[in-house]
C-alpha positions in Angstrom: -1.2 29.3 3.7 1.5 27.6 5.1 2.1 24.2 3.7 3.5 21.1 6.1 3.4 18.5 3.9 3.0 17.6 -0.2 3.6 13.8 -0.1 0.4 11.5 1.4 1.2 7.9 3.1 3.4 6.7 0.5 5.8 9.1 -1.0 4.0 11.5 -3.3 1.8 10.6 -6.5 -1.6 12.4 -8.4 -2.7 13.1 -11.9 0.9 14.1 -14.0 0.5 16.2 -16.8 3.1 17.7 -19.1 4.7 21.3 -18.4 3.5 22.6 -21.7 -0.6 21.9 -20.4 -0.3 23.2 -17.7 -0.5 26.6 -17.2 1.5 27.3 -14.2 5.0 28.8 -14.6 6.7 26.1 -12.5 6.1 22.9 -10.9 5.3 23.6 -7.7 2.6 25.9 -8.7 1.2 23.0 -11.3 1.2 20.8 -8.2 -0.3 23.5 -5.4 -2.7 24.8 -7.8 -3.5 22.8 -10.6 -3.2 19.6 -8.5 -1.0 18.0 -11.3 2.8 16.5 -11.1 4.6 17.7 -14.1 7.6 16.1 -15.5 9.4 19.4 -14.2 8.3 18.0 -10.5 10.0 15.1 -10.8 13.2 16.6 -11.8 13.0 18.9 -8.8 11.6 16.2 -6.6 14.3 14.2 -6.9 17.2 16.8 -6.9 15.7 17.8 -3.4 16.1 14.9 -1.8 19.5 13.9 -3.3 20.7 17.7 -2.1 19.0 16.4 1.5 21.5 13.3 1.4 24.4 15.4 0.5 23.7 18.3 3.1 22.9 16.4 5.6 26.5 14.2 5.2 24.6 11.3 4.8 25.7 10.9 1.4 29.0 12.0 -0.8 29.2 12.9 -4.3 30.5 9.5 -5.1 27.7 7.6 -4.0 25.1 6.1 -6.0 21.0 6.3 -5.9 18.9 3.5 -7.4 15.7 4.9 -9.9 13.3 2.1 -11.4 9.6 2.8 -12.5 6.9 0.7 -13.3 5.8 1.0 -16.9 2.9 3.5 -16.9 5.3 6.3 -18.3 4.6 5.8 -21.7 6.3 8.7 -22.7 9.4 8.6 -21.0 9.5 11.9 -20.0 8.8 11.4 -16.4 11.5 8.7 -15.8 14.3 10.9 -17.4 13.2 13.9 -16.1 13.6 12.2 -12.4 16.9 10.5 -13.5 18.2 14.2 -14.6 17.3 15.2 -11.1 19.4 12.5 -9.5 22.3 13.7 -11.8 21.9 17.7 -11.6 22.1 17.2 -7.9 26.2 15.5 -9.0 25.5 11.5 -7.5 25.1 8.5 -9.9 22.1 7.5 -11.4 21.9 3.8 -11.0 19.0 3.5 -13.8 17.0 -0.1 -13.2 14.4 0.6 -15.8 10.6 -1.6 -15.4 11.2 -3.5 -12.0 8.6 -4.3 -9.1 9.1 -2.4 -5.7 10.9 -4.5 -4.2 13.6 -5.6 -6.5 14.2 -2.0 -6.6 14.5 -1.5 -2.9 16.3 -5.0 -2.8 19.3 -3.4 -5.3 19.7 -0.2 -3.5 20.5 -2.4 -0.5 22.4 -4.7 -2.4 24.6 -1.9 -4.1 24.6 -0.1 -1.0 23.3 3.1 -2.4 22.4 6.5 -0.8 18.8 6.2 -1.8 16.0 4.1 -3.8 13.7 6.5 -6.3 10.8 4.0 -7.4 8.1 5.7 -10.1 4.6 4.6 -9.5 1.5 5.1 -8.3 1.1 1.6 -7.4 -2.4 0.5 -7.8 -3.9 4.1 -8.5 -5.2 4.7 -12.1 -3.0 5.2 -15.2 -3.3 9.0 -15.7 -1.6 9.0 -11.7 2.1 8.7 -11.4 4.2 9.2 -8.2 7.4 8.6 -6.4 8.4 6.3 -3.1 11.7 6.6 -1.9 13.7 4.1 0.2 16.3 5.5 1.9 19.9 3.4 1.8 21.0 1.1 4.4 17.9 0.6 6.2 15.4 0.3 3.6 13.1 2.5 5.4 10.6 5.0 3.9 10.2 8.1 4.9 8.5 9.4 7.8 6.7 12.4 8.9 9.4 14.4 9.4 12.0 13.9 6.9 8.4 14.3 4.4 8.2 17.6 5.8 12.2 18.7 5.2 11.5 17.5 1.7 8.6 19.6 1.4 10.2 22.9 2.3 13.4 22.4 0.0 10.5 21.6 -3.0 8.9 24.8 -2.3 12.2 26.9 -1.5 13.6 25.8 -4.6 14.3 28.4 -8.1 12.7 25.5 -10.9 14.2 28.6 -13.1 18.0 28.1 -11.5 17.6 24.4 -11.6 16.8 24.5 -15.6 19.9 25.6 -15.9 22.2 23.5 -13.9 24.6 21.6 -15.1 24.3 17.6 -15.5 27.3 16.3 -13.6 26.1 12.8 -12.0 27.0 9.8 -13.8 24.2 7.0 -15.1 24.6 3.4 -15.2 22.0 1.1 -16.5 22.0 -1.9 -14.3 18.7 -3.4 -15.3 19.7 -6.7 -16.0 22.3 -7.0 -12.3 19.1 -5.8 -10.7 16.6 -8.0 -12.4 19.0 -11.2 -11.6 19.8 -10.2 -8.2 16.2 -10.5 -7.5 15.4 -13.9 -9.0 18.2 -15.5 -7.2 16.6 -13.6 -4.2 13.2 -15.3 -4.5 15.1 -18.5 -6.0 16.3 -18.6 -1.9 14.4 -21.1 -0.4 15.0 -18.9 2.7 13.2 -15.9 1.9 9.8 -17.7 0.9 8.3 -21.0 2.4 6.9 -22.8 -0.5 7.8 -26.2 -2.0 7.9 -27.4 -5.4 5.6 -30.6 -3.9 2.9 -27.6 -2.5 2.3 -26.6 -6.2 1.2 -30.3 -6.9 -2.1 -30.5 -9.0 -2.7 -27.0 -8.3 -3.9 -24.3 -11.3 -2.7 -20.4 -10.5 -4.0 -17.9 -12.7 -1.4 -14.8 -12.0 -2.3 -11.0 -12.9 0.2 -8.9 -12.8 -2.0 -6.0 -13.8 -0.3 -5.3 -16.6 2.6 -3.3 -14.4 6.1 -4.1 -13.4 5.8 -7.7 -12.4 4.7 -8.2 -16.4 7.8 -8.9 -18.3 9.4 -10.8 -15.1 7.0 -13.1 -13.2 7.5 -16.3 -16.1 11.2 -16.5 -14.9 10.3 -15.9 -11.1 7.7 -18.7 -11.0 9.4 -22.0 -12.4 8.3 -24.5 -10.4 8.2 -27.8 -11.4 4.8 -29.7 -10.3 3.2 -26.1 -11.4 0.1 -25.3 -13.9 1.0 -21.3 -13.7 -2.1 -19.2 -16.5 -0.5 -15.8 -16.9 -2.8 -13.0 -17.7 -2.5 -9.2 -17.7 1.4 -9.2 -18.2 0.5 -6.6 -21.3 1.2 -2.9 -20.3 0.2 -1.7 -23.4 -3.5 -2.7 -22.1 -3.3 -0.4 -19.7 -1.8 -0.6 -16.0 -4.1 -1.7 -13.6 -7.2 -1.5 -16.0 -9.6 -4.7 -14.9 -7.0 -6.0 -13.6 -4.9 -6.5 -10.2 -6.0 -5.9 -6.7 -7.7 -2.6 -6.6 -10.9 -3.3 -7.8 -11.0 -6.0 -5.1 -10.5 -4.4 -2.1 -13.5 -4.5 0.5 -14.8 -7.7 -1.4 -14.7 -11.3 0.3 -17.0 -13.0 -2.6 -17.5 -12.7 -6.2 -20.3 -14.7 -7.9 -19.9 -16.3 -11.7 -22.7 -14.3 -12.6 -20.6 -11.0 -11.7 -18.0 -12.6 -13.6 -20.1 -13.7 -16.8 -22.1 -10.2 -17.3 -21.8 -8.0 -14.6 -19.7 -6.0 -11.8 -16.7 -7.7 -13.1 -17.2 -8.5 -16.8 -14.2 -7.7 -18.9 -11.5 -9.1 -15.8 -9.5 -11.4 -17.4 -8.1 -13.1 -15.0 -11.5 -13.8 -13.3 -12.8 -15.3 -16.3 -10.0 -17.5 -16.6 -10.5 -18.4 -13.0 -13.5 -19.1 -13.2 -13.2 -20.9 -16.7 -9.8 -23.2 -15.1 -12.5 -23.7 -11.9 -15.1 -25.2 -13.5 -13.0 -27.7 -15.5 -10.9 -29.0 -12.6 -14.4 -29.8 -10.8 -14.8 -33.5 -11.2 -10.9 -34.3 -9.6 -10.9 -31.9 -6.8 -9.7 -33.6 -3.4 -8.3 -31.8 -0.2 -4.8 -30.9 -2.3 -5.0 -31.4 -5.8 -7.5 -29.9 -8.3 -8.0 -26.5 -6.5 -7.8 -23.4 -8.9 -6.0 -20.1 -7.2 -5.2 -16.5 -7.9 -2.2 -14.6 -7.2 -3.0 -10.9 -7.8 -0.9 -8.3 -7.8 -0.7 -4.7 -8.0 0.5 -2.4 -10.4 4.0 -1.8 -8.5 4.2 -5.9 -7.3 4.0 -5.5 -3.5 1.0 -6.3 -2.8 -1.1 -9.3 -3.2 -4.5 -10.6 -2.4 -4.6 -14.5 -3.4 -7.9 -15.6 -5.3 -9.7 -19.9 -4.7 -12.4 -21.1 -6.9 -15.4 -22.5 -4.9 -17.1 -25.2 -6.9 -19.0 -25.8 -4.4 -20.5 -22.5 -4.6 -18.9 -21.9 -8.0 -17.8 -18.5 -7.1 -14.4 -16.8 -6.3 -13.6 -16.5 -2.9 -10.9 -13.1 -2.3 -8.5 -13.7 0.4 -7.1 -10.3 1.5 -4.4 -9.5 3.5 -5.8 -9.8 6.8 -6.6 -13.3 6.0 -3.0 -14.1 4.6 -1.6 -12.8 7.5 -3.1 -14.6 9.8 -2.4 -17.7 7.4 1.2 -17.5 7.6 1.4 -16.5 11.2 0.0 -19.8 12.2 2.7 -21.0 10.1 5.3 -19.0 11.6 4.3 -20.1 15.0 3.9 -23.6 14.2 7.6 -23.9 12.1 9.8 -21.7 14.6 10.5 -21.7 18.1 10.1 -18.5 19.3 12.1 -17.4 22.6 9.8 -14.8 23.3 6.0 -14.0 22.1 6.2 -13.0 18.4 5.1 -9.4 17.4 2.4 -9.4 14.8 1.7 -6.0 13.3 -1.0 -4.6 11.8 -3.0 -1.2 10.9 -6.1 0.5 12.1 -8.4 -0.6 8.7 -7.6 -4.1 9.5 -10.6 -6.3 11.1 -10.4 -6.0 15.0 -11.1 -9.8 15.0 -8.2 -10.5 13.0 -6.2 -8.9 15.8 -7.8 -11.2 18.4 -7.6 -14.1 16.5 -3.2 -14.1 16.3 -3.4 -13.4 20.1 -5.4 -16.5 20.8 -2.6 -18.0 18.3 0.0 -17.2 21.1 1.2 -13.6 19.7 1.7 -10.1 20.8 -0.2 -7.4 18.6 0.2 -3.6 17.8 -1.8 -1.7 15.7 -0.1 1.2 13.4 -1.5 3.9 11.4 -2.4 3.3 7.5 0.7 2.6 5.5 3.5 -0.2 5.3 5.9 2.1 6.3 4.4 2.0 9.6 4.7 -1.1 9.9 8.6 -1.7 7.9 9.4 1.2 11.1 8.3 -1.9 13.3 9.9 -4.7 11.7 13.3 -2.6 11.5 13.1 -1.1 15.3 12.2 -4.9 16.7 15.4 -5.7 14.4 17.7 -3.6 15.7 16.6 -4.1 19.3 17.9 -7.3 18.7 20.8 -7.0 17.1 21.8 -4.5 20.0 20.4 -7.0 22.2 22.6 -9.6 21.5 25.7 -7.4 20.7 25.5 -6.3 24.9 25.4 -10.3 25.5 28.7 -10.5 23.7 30.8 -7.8 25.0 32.3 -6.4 28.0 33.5 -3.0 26.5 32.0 0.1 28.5 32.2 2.2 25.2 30.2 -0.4 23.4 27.8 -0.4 26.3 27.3 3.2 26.4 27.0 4.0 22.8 24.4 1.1 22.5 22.1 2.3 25.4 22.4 5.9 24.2 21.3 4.8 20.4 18.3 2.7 21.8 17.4 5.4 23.9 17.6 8.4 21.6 15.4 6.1 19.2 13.1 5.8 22.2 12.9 9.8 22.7 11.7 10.0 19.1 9.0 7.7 19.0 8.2 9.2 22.8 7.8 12.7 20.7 5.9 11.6 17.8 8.8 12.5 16.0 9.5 10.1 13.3 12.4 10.5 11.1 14.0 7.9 9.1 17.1 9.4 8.1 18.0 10.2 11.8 17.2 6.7 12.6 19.4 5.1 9.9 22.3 7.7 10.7 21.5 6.7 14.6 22.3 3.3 13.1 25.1 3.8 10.8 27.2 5.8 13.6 27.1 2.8 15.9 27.8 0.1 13.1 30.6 2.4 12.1 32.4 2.6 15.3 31.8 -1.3 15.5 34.0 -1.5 12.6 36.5 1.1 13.8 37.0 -0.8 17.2 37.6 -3.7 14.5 35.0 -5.7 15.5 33.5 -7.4 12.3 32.7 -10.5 13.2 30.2 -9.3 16.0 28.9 -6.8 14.0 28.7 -9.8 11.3 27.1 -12.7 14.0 24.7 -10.3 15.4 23.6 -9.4 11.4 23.1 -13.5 11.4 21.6 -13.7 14.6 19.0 -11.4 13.5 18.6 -13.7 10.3 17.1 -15.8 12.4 13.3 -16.0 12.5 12.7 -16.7 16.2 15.8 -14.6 17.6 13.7 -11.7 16.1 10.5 -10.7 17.7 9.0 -8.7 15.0 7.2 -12.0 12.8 5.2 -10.3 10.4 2.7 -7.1 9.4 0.5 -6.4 7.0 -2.2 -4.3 6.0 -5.8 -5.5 4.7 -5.2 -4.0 1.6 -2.2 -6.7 0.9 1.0 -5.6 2.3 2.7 -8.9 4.2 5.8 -8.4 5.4 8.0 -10.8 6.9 11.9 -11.5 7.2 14.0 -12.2 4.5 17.7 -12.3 4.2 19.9 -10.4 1.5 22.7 -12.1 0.6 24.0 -15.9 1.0 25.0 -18.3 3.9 25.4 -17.1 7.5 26.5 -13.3 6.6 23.1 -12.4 4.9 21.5 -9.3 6.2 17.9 -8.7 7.2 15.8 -7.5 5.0 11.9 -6.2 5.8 9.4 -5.0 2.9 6.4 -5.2 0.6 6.7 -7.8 -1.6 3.3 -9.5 -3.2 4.9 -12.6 -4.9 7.0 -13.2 -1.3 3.3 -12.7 0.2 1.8 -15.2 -2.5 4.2 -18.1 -2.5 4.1 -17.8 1.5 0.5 -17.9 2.0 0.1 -20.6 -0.3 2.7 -22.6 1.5 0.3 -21.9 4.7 -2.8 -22.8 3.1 -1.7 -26.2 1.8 0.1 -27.1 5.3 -2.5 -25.5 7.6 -5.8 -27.1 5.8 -8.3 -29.3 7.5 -8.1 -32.9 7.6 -11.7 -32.7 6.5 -13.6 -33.0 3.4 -13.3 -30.6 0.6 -16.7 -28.4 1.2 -15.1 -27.6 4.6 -11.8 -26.5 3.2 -13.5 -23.6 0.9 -15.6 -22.8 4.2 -12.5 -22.3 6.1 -10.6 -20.4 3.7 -13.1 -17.9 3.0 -12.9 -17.4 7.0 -10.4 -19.1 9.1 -11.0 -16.9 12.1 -14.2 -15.7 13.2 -14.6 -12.2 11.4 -15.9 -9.1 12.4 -18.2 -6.1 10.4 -16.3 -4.2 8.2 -17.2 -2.0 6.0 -14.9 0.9 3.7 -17.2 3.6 1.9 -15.2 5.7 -0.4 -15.6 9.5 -1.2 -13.9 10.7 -4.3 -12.6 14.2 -5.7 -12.6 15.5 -2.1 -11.3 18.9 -0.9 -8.8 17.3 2.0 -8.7 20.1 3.9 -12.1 20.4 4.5 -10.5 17.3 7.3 -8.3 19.3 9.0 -8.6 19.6 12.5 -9.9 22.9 13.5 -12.5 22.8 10.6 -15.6 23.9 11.1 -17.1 20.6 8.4 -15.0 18.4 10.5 -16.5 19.7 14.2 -20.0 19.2 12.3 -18.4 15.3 11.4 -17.8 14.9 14.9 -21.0 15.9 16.3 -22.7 13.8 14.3 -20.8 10.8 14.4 -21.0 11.5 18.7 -25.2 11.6 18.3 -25.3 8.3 16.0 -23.0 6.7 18.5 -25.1 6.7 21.8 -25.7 2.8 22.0 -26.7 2.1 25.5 -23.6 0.8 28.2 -21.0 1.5 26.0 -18.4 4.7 26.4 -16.9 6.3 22.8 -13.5 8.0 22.8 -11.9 10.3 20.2 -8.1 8.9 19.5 -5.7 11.1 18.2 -2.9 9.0 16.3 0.6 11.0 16.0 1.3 8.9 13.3 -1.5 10.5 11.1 -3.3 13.4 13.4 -5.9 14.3 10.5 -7.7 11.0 10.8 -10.6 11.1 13.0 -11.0 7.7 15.0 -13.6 6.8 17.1 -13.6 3.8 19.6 -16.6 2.1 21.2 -15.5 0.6 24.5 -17.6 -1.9 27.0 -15.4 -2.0 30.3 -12.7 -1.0 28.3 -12.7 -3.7 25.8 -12.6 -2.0 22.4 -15.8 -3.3 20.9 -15.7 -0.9 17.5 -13.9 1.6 15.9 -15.5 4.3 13.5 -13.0 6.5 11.5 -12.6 8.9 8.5 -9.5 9.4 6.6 -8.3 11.4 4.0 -6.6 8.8 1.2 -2.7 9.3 1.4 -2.6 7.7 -2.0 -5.7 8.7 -3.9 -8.1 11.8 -4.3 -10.6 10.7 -1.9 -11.7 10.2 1.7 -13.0 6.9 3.2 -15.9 6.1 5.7 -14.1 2.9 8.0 -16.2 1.2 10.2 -14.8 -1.9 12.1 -16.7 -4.0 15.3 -18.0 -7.3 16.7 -20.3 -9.1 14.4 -22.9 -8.6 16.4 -22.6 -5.0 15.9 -23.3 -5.0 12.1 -26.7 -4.1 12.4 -26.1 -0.9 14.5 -22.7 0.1 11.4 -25.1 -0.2 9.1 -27.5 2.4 10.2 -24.2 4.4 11.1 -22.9 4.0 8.0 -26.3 5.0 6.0 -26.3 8.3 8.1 -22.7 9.3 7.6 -21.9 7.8 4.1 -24.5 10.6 2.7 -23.6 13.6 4.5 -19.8 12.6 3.4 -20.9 12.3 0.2 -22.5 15.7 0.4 -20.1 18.1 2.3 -16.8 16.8 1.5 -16.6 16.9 -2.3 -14.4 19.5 -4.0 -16.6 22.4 -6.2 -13.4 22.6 -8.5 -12.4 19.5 -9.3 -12.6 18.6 -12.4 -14.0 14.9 -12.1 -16.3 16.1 -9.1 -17.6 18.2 -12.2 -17.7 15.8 -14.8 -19.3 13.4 -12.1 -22.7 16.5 -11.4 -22.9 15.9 -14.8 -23.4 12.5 -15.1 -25.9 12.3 -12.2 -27.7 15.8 -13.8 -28.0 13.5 -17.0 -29.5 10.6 -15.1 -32.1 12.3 -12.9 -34.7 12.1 -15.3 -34.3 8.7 -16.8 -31.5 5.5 -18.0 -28.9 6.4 -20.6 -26.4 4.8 -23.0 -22.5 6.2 -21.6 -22.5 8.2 -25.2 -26.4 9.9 -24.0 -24.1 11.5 -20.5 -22.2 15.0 -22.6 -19.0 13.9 -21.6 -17.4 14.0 -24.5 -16.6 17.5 -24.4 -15.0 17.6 -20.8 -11.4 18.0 -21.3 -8.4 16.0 -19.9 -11.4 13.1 -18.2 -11.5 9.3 -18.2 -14.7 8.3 -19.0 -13.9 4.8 -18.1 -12.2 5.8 -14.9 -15.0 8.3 -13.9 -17.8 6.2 -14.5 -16.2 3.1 -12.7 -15.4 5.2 -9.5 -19.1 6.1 -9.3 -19.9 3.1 -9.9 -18.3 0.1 -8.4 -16.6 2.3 -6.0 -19.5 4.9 -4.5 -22.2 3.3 -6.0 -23.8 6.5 -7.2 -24.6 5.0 -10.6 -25.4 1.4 -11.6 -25.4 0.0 -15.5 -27.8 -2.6 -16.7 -27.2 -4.0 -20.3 -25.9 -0.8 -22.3 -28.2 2.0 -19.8 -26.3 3.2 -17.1 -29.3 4.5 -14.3 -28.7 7.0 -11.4 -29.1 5.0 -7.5 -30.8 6.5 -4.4 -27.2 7.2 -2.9 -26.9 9.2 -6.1 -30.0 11.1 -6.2 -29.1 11.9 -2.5 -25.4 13.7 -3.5 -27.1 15.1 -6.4 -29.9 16.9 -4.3 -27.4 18.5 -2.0 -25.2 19.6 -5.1 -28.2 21.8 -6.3 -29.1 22.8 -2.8 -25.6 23.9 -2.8 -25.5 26.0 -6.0 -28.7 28.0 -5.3 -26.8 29.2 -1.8 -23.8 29.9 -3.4 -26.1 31.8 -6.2 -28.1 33.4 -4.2 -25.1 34.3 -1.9 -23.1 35.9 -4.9 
């Protein structure tokens, strides 16, 4: 089998387990065959890519690489085992310790290091670990194609011969230089838009899931005027455990009682929502009294912001497609823009969200699933218009040529579908470094500023429903600050609040909560996850994915409208379906394989008035996905045909479902997926009770194993 790719949409994370369990031989084979990351993978994960830099001349053995984590490595073993990488490979391991995403990727810009190495799994459960890497000087991720480089230096490498090489990198332990550079970064009243006067007379109740914005968010948010209630700041409870933005994605509205005693008992920070809510009742007005959430993940760059209704005395979840659009009405109402602004988003977000900026005056593109998607837009609209500006200023032929040829070679590889970021920051690099050679510093320096400049920039902001918002900020003080584009949730919370609190109705307070729970007109969208999935069973080619596409064409033949199959380069395994009128895209149906997670998702996005017609799509499809795509050796997959075998015939207490004996399984992770997640299960009181979407997955499981029996 010939193997393209190991990492998913962000870097590469899964289950981690130690090299001693395991019982592969070497960390490659733990991670092809067991499906596990050993502490042994991210030694040789992160030697790989440092021998990548160094091959490729895009680093030297005196340069420096930036590693941080967030703090679900309780043992320590993963972190040190990635630092030793980072050093066996001879560079300097510039060790920031607990720190959110971006004030990681913020230092290795500041320090300007070969290379960012950040340690999460972001909001994926604590048994997951992973690694992102940003790559020095431009801040982007990686793409496609330096993913698949990566992957073939992991698999071509001896783990045996690497055991025994010699440490020869230096470490520093810069913590507390990183940790200050980014408060005095969010301290900048340029890189966010709020006011101390905005915070007047409102209560925030922040969750930090207990991850890497825990030990650091007090001394980010001291604002006078401010009532700030901090909860789930404890990593010992458990990194993203009832807590952060996860377990709210998909939902717009959650009621008290799902609060008080059900769906979402035991989330502390709704409770104290909800609690803070009902006590600032009697003095709400249009600005003061209102009671709001910032939630973050477990890595801190992304954010979905929370309001207590007490009108309807629920909480309303604003996610990021709604605090996009928020601060681009902002943006376009604060700056004056030379051209049409760019606002970016990806292929899960509603369609009507798209629509609604372009009625606000802005130009939209739609990306595939992940921020680095959209950081490739912010940087390429950036450099466009530094290069831009740069041929305004100059008369030199050489400068002229090299410029055109950069922007065009940049051209040839998006034209190709080729994406690679470290071509596209050593594309960059060249041309800044001759700049500098012709000793031209100051224009190299102005168009750096120029850039810093919101409406010089076309690129305004991007963001994924999920809670990435990205918008410019500027490293670095007074005019010569540089440009700096990524995923930052407390950025994305202080900015959306400012937008909220300068963009609200002049109206009376029941209209306010109406219009915040949906300040454009929203379309049907609906996510319907699939976990413990065989991914391949998704390739194109597939016999199970043909079947998927026949099926989806039969459930899709609604009179006077065409459907298309769309192939996106970006991310060819996803199967996308549009459903045109007159070519005016009036739906879009699509199955993906997580990049992040073990499971696939169900996507269905249209017109409102469509809903009625995804639902009956979605009842037909979300079974058979259900049924067909679910991997026979997985171990949860098995733990969960347990469960539903123990339910069949009646209610049970969780100690009642013979789980106690399955090895190396959450019970509280595995019972929460199939619950609150595919809704296979439902618990009422202390009895958990098997659903009708259950009993359906169940059926075909045992239609399944007599085949196979019978077949054997």
């Amino acid at each position: 089998m010939t193997i393209d790719r190991i990492q998913g949409t962000d870097g590469i994370r899964g289950p981690v387990c130690f090299a001693e369990n395991s019982a592969a031989d070497n960390p490659i084979a733990a991670l092809l065959h067991e499906n596990v990351l050993t502490e042994e993978f991210f030694e040789l994960y992160t030697y790989a890519y440092c021998q990548e830099l160094l091959e490729s001349g895009f680093a030297k053995q005196t340069d420096l690489v930036v590693i941080g984590w967030d703090p679900r490595d309780l043992s320590g073993r993963f972190n040190q085992a990635a630092v030793s990488g980072i050093r066996k490979s001879g560079l300097t391991a510039v060790v920031v310790d607990i720190l959110p995403t971006p004030a990681i990727a913020l230092y290795q810009l500041h320090i300007k290091a070969a290379c960012g190495f950040v340690l999460t799994a972001s909001h994926n459960p604590a048994d997951q670990n992973g690694i992102k890497i940003f790559l020095g000087h431009s801040n982007l991720k990686l793409f496609p194609e330096d993913d698949k480089r990566l992957t073939q230096r992991c698999l071509g490498l001896d783990y045996d011969e690497l055991r025994s090489t010699p440490v020869t990198g230096e470490v520093r332990n810069e913590h507390q230089l990183a940790r200050s550079v980014f408060l005095a970064f969010m301290a900048d009243s340029e890189n966010h838009w709020l006011a101390a006067e905005d915070l007047a007379g409102t209560t925030i109740i922040v969750d930090a899931a207990n991850g890497a914005f825990s030990h650091l968010i007090k001394d980010l948010l001291r604002f006078e005027q401010s009532d700030f209630v901090f909860a789930n700041c404890d990593p010992a409870q458990g990194i993203n455990v009832r807590s952060g933005v996860a377990d709210l994605e998909g939902i717009s509205i959650i009621s008290a009682s799902e609060i008080e005693n059900g769906l979402f008992s035991g989330y502390v920070a709704l409770q104290q929502l909800l609690s803070a809510g009902r006590s600032q009742k009697e003095i709400l007005n249009k600005k003061s009294g209102l009671v709001l959430g910032f939630i973050f993940d477990g890595d801190g760059d992304r954010c979905f912001l929370l309001s207590y209704d007490p009108f309807q005395d629920c909480v309303l979840v604003l996610d990021g497609d709604i605090l996009a659009f928020l601060q681009a009405k902002l943006l376009k109402q604060n700056y004056p823009w030379k051209q049409s602004p760019l606002f970016v988003n990806t292929v899960e977000s509603d369609l009507e969200a798209g629509r609604a900026v372009q009625q606000a005056g802005f130009e939209t593109v739609q990306c595939a699933v992940g921020d680095k998607w959209i950081l490739w837009q912010a940087w390429y609209h950036n450099w466009c218009s530094k290069n831009e500006y740069i041929l305004s200023k100059t008369t030199d032929p050489e400068f002229i040529i090299l410029l055109k040829n950069t922007t065009a070679s940049l051209d040839l590889m998006v034209t190709r579908s080729k994406f690679d970021a470290l071509f596209a920051t050593k594309t960059m690099l060249e041309v800044e470094n001759f700049i500098l050679k012709k000793s031209a510093n100051e224009l190299l320096s102005s168009a750096s500023a120029h850039t810093c400049r919101q409406y010089n920039n076309s690129f305004a902001i991007g963001s994924e429903q999920s809670g990435h918002v990205i918008t410019l900020a500027k490293l670095g003080s007074g005019k010569l600050g540089s440009p700096v584009f990524s995923g930052n949730g407390l950025k994305c919370a202080l900015n959306s609040l400012a937008a909220i609190q300068h963009l609200l109705p002049e109206n009376d307070s029941p209209a306010f909560f109406k219009w915040l729970k949906r300040p454009f007109p929203s379309g049907y969208q609906k996510s319907l996850p699939v976990y413990y999935v065989d991914k391949s069973l998704l390739d194109e080619g597939s016999a199970l994915r043909e079947k998927l596409i026949e099926l989806l064409l039969s459930e899709l033949k609604w009179p006077e409208m065409e459907v298309e199959i769309v192939k996106r380069e970006e991310e060819p395994e996803m199967l996308l379906l549009n459903v045109l009128q007159k070519g005016f895209l009036l739906a879009a149906v699509f199955v993906r394989n997580s990049g992040t997670e073990d499971k696939l998702a169900l996507y269905l996005r249209g017109k409102a008035d469509l809903s009625a017609r995804l639902e009956t799509l979605a009842e037909k499809i979300y079974p058979f996905l259900l049924s067909s795509f679910k991997s026979i050796t997985n171990p949860m997959a098995k733990a969960e045909l347990t469960v539903l075998n123990c339910l069949k015939a009646g209610a049970k207490q969780t100690s009642d479902l013979k789980l106690n004996n399955l090895a190396n399984i959450s019970t509280e992770r595995l019972l929460h997926e199939m619950s609150s997640r595919q809704k296979l299960i439902r618990k009422e009181g202390e009895l958990w009770s098997i659903t009708e979407t259950g009993r359906i997955c169940l059926n075909h499981s045992e239609r399944s194993e007599k085949t196979f029996q019978m077949n054997g």
